[in-house]
Structures are given as C-alpha cells and as structure tokens.
C-alpha positions as CSV (number, residue, x, y, z in Angstrom):
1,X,0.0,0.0,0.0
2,X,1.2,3.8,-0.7
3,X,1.8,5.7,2.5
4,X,2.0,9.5,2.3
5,X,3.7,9.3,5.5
6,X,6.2,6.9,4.2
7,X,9.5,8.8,4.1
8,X,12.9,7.7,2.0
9,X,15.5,5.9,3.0
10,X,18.7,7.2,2.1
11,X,21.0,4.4,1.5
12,X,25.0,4.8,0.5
13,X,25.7,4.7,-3.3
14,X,-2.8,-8.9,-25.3
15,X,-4.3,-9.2,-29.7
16,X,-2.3,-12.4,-29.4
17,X,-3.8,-13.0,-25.8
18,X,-7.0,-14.4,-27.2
19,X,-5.2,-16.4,-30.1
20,X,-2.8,-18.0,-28.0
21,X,-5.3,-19.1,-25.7
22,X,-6.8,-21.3,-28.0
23,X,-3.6,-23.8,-27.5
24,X,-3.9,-23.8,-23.8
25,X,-5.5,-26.4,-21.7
26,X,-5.7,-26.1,-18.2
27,X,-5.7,-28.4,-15.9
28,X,-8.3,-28.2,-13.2
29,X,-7.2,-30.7,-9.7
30,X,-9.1,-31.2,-6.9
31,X,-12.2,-29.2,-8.9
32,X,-15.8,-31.0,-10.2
33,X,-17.8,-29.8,-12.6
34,X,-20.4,-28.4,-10.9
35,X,-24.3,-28.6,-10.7
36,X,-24.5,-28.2,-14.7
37,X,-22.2,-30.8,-15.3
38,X,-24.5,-34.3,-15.0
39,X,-22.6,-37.0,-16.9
40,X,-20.8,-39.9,-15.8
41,X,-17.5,-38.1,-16.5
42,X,-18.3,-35.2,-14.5
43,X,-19.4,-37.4,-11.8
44,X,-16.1,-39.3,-11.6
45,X,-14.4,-36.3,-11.0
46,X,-15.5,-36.0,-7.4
47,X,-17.5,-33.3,-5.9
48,X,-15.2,-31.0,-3.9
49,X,-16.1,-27.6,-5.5
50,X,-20.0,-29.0,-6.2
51,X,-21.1,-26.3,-3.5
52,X,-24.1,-25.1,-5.3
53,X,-25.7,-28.1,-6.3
54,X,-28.1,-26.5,-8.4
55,X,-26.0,-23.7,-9.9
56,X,-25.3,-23.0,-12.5
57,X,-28.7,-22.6,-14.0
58,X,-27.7,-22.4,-17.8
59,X,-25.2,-20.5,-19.2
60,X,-23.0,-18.0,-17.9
61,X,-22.4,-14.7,-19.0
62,X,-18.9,-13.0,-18.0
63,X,-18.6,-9.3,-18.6
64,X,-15.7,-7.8,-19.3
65,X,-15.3,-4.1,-19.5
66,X,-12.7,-3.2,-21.6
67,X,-12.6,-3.9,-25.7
68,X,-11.8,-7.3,-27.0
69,X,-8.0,-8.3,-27.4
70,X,-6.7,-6.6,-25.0
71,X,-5.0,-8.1,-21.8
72,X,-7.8,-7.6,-19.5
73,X,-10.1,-9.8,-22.4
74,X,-7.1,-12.2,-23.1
75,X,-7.6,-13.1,-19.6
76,X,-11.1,-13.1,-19.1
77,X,-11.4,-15.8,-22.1
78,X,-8.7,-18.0,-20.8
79,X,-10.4,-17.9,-17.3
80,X,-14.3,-18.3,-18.9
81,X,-13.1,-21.1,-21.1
82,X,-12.1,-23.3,-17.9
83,X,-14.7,-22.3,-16.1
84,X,-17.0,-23.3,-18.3
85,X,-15.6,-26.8,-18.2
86,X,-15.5,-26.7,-14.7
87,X,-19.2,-25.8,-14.3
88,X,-20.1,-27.8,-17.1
89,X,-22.0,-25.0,-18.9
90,X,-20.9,-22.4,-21.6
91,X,-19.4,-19.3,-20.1
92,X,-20.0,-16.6,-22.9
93,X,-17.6,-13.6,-22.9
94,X,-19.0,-10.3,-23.4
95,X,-17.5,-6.9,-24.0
96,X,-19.6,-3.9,-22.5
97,X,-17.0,-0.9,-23.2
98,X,-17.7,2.4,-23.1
99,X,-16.8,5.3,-20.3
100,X,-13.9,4.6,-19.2
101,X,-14.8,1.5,-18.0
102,X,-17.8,2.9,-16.2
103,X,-20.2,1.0,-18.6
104,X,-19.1,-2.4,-18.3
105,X,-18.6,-2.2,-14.4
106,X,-22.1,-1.2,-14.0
107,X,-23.6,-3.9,-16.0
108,X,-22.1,-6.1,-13.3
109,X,-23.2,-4.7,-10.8
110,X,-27.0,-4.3,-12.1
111,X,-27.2,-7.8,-12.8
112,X,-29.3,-10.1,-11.1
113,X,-27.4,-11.8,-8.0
114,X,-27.6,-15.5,-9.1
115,X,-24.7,-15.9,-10.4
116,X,-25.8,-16.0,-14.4
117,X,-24.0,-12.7,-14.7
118,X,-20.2,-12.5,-13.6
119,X,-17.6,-10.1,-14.6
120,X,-13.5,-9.2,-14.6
121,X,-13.7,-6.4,-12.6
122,X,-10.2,-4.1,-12.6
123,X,-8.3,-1.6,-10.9
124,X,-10.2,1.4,-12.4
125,X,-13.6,0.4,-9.8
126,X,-11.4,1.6,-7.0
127,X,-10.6,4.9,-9.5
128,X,-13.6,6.2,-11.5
129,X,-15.8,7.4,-8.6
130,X,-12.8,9.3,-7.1
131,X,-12.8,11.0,-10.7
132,X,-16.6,12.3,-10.8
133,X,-17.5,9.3,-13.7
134,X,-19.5,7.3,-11.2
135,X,-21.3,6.9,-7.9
136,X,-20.3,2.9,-8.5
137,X,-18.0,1.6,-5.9
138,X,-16.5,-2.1,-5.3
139,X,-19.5,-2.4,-2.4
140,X,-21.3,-2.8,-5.5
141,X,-19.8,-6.0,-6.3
142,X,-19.2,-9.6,-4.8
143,X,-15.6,-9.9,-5.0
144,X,-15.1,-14.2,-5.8
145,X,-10.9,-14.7,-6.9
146,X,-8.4,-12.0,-8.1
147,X,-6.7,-13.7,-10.5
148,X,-3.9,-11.0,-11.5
149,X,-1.8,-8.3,-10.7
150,X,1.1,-6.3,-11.8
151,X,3.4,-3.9,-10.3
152,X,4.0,-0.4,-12.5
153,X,7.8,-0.3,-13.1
154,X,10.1,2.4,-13.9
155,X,11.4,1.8,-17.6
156,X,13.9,4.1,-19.2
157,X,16.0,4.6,-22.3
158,X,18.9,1.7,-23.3
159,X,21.0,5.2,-23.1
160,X,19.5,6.5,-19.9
161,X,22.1,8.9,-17.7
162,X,20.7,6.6,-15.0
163,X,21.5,3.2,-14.6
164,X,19.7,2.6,-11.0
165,X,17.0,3.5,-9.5
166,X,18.4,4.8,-6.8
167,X,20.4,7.5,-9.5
168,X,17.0,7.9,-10.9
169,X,15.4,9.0,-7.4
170,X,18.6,10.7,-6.2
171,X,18.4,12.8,-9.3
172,X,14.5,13.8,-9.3
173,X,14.8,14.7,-5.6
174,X,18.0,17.2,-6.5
175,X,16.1,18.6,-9.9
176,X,12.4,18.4,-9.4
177,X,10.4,19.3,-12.0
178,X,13.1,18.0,-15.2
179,X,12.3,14.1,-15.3
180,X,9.3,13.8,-17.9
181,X,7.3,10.4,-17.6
182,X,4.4,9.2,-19.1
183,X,2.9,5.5,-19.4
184,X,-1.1,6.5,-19.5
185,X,-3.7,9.9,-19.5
186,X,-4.0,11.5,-16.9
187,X,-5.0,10.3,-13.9
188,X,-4.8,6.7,-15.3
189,X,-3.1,4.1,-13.1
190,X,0.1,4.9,-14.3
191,X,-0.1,8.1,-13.5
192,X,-1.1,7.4,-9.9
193,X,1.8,5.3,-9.3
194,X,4.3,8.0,-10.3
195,X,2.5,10.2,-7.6
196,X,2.3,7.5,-5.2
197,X,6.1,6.7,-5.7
198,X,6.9,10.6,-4.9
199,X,4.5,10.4,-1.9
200,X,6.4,7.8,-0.9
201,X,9.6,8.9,-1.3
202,X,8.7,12.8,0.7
203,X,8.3,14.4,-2.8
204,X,6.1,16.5,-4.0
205,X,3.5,15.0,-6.3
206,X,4.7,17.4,-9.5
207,X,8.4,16.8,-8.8
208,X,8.2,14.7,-12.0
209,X,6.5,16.3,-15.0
210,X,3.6,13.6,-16.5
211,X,3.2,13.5,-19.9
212,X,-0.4,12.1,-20.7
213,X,-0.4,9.3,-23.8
214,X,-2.9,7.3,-25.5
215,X,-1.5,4.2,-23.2
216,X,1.8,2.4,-22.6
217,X,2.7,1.5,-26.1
218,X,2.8,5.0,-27.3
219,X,4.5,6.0,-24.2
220,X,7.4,3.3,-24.6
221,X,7.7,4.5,-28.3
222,X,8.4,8.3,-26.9
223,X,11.0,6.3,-24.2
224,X,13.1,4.8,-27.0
225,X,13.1,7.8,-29.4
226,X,13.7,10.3,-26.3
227,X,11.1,12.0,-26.3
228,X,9.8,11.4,-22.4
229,X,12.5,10.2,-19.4
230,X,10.7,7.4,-17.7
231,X,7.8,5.4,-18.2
232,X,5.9,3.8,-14.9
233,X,3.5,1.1,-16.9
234,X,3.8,-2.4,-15.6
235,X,7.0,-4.0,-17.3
236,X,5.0,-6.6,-19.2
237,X,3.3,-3.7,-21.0
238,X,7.2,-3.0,-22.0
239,X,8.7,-5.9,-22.6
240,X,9.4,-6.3,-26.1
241,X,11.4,-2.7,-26.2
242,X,13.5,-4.2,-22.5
243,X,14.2,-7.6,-24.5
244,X,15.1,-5.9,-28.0
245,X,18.0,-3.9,-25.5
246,X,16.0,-0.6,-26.4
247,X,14.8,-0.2,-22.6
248,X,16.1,-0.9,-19.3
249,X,13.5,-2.2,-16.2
250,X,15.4,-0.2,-13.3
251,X,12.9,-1.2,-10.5
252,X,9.3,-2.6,-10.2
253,X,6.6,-0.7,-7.4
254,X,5.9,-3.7,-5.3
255,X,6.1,-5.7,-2.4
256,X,7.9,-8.7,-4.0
257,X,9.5,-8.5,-7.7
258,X,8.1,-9.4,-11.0
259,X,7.6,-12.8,-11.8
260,X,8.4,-12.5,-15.2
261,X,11.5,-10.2,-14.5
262,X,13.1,-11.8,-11.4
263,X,16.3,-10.2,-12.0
264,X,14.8,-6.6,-11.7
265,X,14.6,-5.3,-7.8
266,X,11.7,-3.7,-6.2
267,X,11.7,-0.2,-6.0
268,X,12.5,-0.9,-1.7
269,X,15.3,-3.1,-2.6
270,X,16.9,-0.7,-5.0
271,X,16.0,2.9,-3.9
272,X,15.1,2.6,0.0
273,X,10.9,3.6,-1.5
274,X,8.9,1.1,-0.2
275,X,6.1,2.3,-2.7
276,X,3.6,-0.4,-4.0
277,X,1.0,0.3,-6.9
278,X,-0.5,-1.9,-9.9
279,X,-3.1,-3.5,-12.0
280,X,-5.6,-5.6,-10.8
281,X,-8.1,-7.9,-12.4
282,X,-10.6,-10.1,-10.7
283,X,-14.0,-12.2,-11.2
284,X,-16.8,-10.6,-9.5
285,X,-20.5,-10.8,-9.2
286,X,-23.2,-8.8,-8.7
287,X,-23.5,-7.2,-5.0
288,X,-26.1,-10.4,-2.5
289,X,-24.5,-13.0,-4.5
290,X,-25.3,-16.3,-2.7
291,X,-22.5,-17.7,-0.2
292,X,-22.7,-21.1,-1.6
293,X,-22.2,-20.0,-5.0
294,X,-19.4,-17.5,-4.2
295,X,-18.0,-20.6,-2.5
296,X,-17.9,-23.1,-5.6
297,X,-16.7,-20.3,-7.9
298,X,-14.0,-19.5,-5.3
299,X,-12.8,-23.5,-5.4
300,X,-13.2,-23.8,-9.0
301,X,-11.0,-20.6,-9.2
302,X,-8.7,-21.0,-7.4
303,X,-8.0,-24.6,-9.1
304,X,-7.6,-22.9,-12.4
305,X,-5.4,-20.0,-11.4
306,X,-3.0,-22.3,-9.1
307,X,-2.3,-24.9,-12.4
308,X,0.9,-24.4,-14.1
309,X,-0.9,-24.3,-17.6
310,X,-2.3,-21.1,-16.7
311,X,0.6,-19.7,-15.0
312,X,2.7,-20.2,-17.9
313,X,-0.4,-18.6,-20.1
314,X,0.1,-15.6,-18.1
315,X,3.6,-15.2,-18.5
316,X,3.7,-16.1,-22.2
317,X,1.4,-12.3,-22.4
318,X,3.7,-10.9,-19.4
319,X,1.4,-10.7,-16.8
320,X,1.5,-11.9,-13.6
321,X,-0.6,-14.1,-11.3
322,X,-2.0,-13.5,-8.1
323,X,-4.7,-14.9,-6.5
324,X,-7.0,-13.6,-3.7
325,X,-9.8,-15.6,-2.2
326,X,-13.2,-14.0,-1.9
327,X,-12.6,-12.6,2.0
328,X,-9.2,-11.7,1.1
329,X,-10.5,-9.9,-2.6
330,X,-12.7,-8.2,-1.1
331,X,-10.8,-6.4,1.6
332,X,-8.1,-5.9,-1.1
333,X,-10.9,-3.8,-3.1
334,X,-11.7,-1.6,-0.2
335,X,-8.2,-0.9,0.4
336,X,-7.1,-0.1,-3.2
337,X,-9.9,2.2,-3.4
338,X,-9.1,4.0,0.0
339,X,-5.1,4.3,-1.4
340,X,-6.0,5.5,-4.9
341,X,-8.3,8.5,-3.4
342,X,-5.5,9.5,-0.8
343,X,-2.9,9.9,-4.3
344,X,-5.8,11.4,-6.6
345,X,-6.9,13.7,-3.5
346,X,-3.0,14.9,-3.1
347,X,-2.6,15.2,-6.8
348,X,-5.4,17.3,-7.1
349,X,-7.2,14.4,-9.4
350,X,-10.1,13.7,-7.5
351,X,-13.2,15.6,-8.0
C-alpha cells in the first residue's frame, strides 16, 4: 500500500492474448464440474467444489469491461473457457466498453445476484468514482478470486544517464520538475503510481513532470526515441522494447518482484521507496451474491489459477498471477480504493 507518511531511506551509493489461448489447456485438480455438469464423466471427478448443487442454471455470462483483445479480455477468455468446463455449462464472454470503463462495471453490478451474470472487474472500480465518472463503488460487487496483478515499473532509455534506480530517485529529488514520464492519460493508473512513488519517497506529487499518452505503447515509443524520461507502466506492457535492448527495467513498485522479471529489484530493494501500486483484475458478481455460489466459484477458481498451464499462459502475455480468495478480494478492493483517493486527493485528481 502507498503511504503518504512513508519517508525515503537514504541508503549509500494482449491481440495475441485471445489467439494464443486457443492452444492452452488447463488443468483443473481437486475441482468437479459443478451442478451443470451431469454426466458420468463429471461425476467421476469428485465433488469437492460442487457447492451449489443446483448452480449453474444455464449459461454464464462473463462481462468484461474493456474492448476485445486486450490483456484484460485475453484473460477473461482464458479464465471463462475453464470455467466453463469446470461448471459444465458455456461461459459466454461479453465486451460492455464504453466510459472509461464505467459501462461495463455497471452492468455487473445491475445484474441479477444469481450468479448467471459475472464479470472481470479491474483496478479502475477503485478509480472512476474518485474521478466524478460514477457513484459505482466495489461495495457494488461480490468480489469471488483475483486472478492477476502487476506492479507499474520504472522503464527508461537503453541510453539513460541513469543506470539505478536509486540515481534515478537521487536525481529527481535534487532537480524536481526536469524528469518527464508518461505510461497513461491523466489520472490513469500509471499516472497514480508515479504520484504515489513521490509520496512515498517525501516528494512533492509534480516533482516529476507527467506526460499524458494514449497508453503504454505510445509512451514506450516516446522512451526509445527520447522524447519522455521514464515510463511507470507495468513492465510486461514494456517488454518487447526491454528484450530488443532498447529499454532498461530499473525497478518494479511492489512488495515482492516481478515474476516475469526476477532479475529486476523492487523499488525498496533498489531505492530505499517502499512504494507499491499496480493492475488488478478479478472475477466478480453482482452485490447479494449467494455464499454457496461464491463458495464453488471460489474453489473452481482457485484450481484454475494455481495450475501451471495457466501460470505459464500468463507469463507467455507478461502478466503476472495473483490470487486472492473471496474474503481476502474483497478487503483488497476496499483498500485499493481508499489508497487510490488518498494519491488522486494529493494530486489534485479527484473531484
């Protein structure tokens, strides 16, 4: 979690998402088809997660928020398409886009709480109401399983002046207002973690100047050809310009390091900033969802996001996997959203 009152310590000097997913089969252990599931084959398959005997009731419906063949759909299909042979029912995948990820979000949470109606909530629930886009709020939802997260890092140039982050933060601190960054618009979650990272590091929240871009992939294209200084998306979202050499992954914002770029330190470990910020992506339900249905999609869950198959899914798009049970989710959700008002409230974002 971000801290305002955190202070630094000095120390001595995914389009091909939805393709690939086609080839993947997870494996589900310990995890029955559940109450749609009726043939012999189901049955010999055990019971454990079968805590909604009579659920599911037909097909599901998984709304997902953001445009098809992107990461956040990438990993909606590859978790609906084993959940639908875990349930033993179709789970259909449906994009409901549309302001700023207000739309979708809202459809979940109108839906009616039987569990027909699921979606892959994100980061941006905890954000859009502390920008004026929505009353909405993650009390609107029945958090099941997170299945993801990742860290923003700090990416710059092959030819950066700084090869640490500690040079990066030692040098911001001593010229504040000369380091130009970018990674998202403005007051995306990019954008937060920068502020979050200066919060964290006694800085003021303009010390570094934000450039806002269309996204991550036009901000990593102004990196290489020099036009910005830094870019703070997630390092999976840079990956291709860190393994052509073009880019260098100084430090990631989180508690432990990237799974897909073990060699890279926190931003603690390198800089003394014990900062933490990232994307999130979860399955949720409407808000009343029944206990015993929360509970079997929480088993079934859990069994597809623990397997190796998806695991290595996940990395192959570079993103990482996390997973949160429904308690756990849920107190997550009410804490991200409590963290990203503090930033966006000492940014002067929120409205």
């Amino acid at each position: 979690m971000t801290n305002s009152t955190n202070r630094r310590s000095r120390r001595s000097p995914l389009l091909g998402v939805v393709a690939a997913m086609g080839s993947v089969g997870l494996v589900l252990s310990g995890c029955s088809a559940g109450g749609g599931d009726t043939s012999a084959e189901g049955a010999d398959n055990g019971n454990a997660c079968d805590l909604a005997p009579n659920y599911p009731n037909g097909p599901v419906e998984l709304i997902v928020p953001w445009a098809a063949g992107g990461g956040t759909d990438g990993v909606a299909r590859a978790v609906g398409n084993e959940l639908s042979a875990a349930l033993g029912t179709q789970v259909n995948v449906v994009n409901r886009t549309g302001g700023s990820g207000v739309v979708g979000h809202q459809a979940i949470a109108s839906a009616e709480p039987d569990g027909q109606t699921l979606g892959l909530a994100t980061v941006e629930i905890g954000m859009m109401h502390w920008q004026g886009l929505t009353d909405l709020t993650a009390e609107d939802l029945t958090g099941i399983a997170q299945v993801n997260s990742d860290a923003a890092g700090l990416t710059v140039a092959a030819d950066s002046q700084w090869e640490t982050a500690e040079d990066l933060m030692t040098y911001i601190e001593e010229n504040p207002g000369e380091v130009t960054a970018s990674g998202t618009g403005q007051g995306g979650i990019w954008h937060l973690a920068l502020v979050g990272m200066l919060l964290d590091a006694g800085l003021e929240p303009d010390a570094v100047n934000f450039v806002p871009s269309e996204g991550a992939a036009p901000a990593l294209q102004e990196l290489v050809a020099g036009g910005i200084d830094l870019s703070t998306a997630a390092l999976g979202e840079n990956k291709t310009m860190i393994d052509a050499g073009r880019a260098q992954a100084l430090a990631v914002m989180g508690e432990e390091r990237d799974q897909n770029f073990p060699d890279v330190p926190t931003l603690g470990e390198a800089a003394g900033v014990e900062s933490s910020m990232g994307v999130w992506r979860g399955i949720t339900g409407p808000n009343g969802l029944e206990e015993n249905v929360v509970a079997e999609l929480e088993c079934h869950l859990e069994n597809i996001v623990s397997s190796d198959e998806f695991g290595e899914f996940m990395g192959n798009q570079g993103l990482g996997v996390t997973y949160r049970g429904s308690e756990e989710f849920t107190e997550f959700m009410a804490q991200d959203d409590a963290q990203k008002g503090e930033i966006m409230e000492a940014a002067g974002l929120a409205k």
